[in-house]
N, C-alpha and C positions, 0 to 999 in steps of 0.2 A: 049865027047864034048857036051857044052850046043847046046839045041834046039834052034836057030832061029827062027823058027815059035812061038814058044811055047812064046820065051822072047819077039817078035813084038806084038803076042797078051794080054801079060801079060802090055804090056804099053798102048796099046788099051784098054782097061779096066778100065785101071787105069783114064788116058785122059778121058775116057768115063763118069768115076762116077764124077770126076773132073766139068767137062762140065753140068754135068746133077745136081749137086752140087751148082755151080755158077746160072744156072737156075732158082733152086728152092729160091734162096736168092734174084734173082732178080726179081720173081715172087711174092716172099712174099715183097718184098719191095714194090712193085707198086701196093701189092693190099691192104696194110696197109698204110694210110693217118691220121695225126693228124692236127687239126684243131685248131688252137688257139682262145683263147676267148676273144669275140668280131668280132669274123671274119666271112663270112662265103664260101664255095665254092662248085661254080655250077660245076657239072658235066655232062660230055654229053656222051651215050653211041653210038659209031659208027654214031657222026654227029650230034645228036640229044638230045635234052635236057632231061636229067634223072632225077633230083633230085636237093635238094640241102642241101650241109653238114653242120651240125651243128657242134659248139665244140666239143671237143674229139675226140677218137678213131674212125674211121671210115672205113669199108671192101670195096673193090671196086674190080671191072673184071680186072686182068691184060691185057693190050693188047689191052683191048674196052672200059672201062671206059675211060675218058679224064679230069680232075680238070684243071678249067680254073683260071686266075688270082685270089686269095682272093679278094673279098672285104667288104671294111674296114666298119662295121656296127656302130659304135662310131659317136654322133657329132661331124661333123668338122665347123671351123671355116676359110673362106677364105675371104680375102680385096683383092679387084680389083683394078689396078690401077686406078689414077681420070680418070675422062670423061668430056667431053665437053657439057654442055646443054644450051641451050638458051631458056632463063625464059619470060613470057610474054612483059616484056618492052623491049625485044630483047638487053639482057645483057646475055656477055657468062659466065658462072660461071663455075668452075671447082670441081666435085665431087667426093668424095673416099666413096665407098660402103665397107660393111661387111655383110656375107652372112652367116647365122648361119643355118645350112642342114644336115639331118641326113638319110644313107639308111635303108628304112623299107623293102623292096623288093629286094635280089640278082639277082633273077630271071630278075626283070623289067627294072633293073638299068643296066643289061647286056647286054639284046636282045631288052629292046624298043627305048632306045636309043645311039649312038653312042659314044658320050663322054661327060656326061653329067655335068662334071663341066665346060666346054666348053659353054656347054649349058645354064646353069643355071649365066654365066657370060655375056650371051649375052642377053638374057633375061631381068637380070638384068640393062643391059643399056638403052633398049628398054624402060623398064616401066618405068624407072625414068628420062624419057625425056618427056615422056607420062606424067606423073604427072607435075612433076617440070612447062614443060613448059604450064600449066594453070595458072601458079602463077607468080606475079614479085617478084622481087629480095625481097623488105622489109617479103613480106609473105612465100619465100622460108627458108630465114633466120628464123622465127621466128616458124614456122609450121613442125620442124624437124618429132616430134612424129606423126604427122599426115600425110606425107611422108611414115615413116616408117612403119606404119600399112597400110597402101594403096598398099606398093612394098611387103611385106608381106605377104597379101592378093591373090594378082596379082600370085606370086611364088609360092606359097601354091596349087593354084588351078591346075597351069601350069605343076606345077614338082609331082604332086600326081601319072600321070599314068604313070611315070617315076622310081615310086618307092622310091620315095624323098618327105622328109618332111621339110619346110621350117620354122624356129621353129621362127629366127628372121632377121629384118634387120634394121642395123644402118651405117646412114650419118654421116661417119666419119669424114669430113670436108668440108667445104662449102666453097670456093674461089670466091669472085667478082676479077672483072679488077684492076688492078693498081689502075688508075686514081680514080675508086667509092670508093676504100678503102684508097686514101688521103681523099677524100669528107667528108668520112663516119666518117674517125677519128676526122677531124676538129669539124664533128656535135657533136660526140661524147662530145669532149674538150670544145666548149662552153655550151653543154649542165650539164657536169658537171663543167664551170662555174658558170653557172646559178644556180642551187644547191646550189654549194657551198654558191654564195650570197646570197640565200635566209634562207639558216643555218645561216649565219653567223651575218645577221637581225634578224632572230626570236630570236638568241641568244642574242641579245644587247635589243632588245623588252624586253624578259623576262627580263634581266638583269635588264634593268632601272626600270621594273616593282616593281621587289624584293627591288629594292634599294629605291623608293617611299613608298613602303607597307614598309618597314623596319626602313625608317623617320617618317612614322604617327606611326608606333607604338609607337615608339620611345618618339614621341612629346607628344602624348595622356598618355600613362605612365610620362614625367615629369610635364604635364600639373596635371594630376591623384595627383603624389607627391605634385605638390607645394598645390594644394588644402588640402588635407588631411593635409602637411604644415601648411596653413594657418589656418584650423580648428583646427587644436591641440596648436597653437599659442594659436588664438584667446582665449580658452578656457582655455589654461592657463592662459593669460592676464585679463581673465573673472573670473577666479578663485581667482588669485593673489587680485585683486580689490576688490572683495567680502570678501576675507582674510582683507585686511588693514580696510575696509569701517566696518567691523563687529568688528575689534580689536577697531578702532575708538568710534565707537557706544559704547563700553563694555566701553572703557577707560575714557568715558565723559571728551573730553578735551576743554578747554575755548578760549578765543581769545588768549590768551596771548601765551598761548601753539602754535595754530595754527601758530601765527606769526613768533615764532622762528622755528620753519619746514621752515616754506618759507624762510626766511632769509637762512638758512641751504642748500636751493634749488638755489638759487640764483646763486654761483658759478659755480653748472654743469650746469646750462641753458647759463652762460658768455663763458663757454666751446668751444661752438660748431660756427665754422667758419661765420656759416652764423645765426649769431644772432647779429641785427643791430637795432632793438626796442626790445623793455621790455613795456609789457602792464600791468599795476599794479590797479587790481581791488580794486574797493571801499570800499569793507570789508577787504582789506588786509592794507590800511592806519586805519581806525577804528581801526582793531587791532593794529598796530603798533600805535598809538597813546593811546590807554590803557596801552601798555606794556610800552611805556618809562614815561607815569604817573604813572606807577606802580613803575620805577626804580628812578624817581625826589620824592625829599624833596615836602611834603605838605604846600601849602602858607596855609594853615590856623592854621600852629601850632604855639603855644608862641616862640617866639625867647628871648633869657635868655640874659638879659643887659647887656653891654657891661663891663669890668672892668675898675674900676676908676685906671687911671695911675699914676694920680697924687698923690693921700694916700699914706701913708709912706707906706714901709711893717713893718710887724705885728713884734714886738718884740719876 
């Protein structure tokens, strides 16, 4: 017969290394911790703060050690929703914050304070009421980056022993009332009407300007031409005359010559519409009265007797 004894403790045994087995796996699990990067996590042994773990691999007391939440060592970015502020002319405006913050300290960010994006949201409303409300409305509108370094400032200082660094802050949106953003658009509309008028003169200015500057040139260039025109006329006409006046001269020609040129002329000058006298200078009848003496029989020649009619003719 099997032992009884012997097979109850041969399962004790077994249970036992089993047990002692499971143990050592979950000994070795809680006291081997990996760390992700970027992250980092405090540890506290029995209550109290020990250390704090970097990336990787990291040993820890099973049992006494304690790794509290990660936290997350990366810039974050968080927008608050708007808030309400009332700006020095006592107009409410509605603001939307962005909070750019980065933990430099686990330690600080843990134990000095409670919840510190909590914190750092309420703060942040705090200071940009603080600021804002020095200003009215046209200088909150326009003074964003000057805002922004002021709530920057204010948070940087605030959140240092917090273990937090405030790297930036931007006024995501700036909301007046209804009613000042009809106001504001109307001013807006005639003021780029205004504009636009005053473009739309300078342009007609220039324009007629161009358009003046573009007739005197214009003028002055044909004015320029007709001149040169006229000179190169003239100097033809100066030329031509010199030409005939110097053919004249070479050709030595008498009245008689003279007279018939002009008779010659006569015609084109009966030509022209508005030719209603003819002024005939007193050397132009001298000639003409040479020439037709020159073309009539001389009264001082013999004139040959007349034929006798009556004589028979000659056999």
């Amino acid at each position: 017969m099997v032992d009884v004894g012997a097979f109850i403790g041969q399962i004790f045994v077994i249970v036992l290394l089993v047990v002692l087995a499971i143990f050592v796996i979950v000994v070795l699990f809680r006291a081997i911790r990996i760390i992700p990067q970027a992250y980092a996590g405090v540890v506290e042994r029995l209550g109290r703060y020990q250390r704090t773990l970097s990336p990787g691999l990291n040993i820890l007391i099973p049992f006494i050690d304690r790794v509290l939440p990660l936290v997350d060592m990366r810039e974050q970015v968080v927008s608050f929703p708007p808030q309400p502020v009332i700006t020095e002319d006592n107009l409410v405006v509605s603001i939307d914050t962005v909070v750019y913050f980065q933990v430099t300290d686990a330690r600080a960010a843990t134990y000095e304070i409670n919840n510190y994006l909590g914190a750092v949201e309420q703060l942040t409303t705090t200071t940009l009421r603080n600021v804002v409300g020095g200003l009215n409305l046209e200088q909150a509108l326009t003074s964003r980056d000057n805002i922004n370094g002021q709530l920057r400032i204010v948070l940087d200082e605030a959140t240092g022993k917090w273990g937090i660094r405030v790297s930036r802050v931007e006024l995501k949106a700036i909301d007046p009332p209804i009613s000042i953003q009809d106001s504001m658009e109307k001013q807006m509309r005639a003021e780029r009407d205004r504009r636009a008028a005053i473009l739309t003169a300078e342009g007609s200015k220039q324009s007629q300007i161009l358009e003046a500057e573009g007739r005197r040139q214009a003028e002055i260039l044909t004015a320029e031409g007709d001149k040169q025109a006229q000179i190169l006329r003239a100097e033809g006409e100066s030329a031509a005359i010199q030409t005939v006046f110097q053919a004249i001269h070479d050709g030595n020609p008498d009245d008689k010559l003279l007279a018939y040129q002009y008779l010659q002329t006569l015609p084109k000058i009966s030509d022209s519409a508005s030719s209603k006298l003819w002024i005939i200078p007193s050397e132009f009848t001298e000639a003409l009265k040479s020439m037709t003496a020159g073309f009539a029989p001389r009264r001082d020649a013999p004139s040959e007797p007349p034929a006798d009619r009556s004589a028979p003719p000659a056999p």
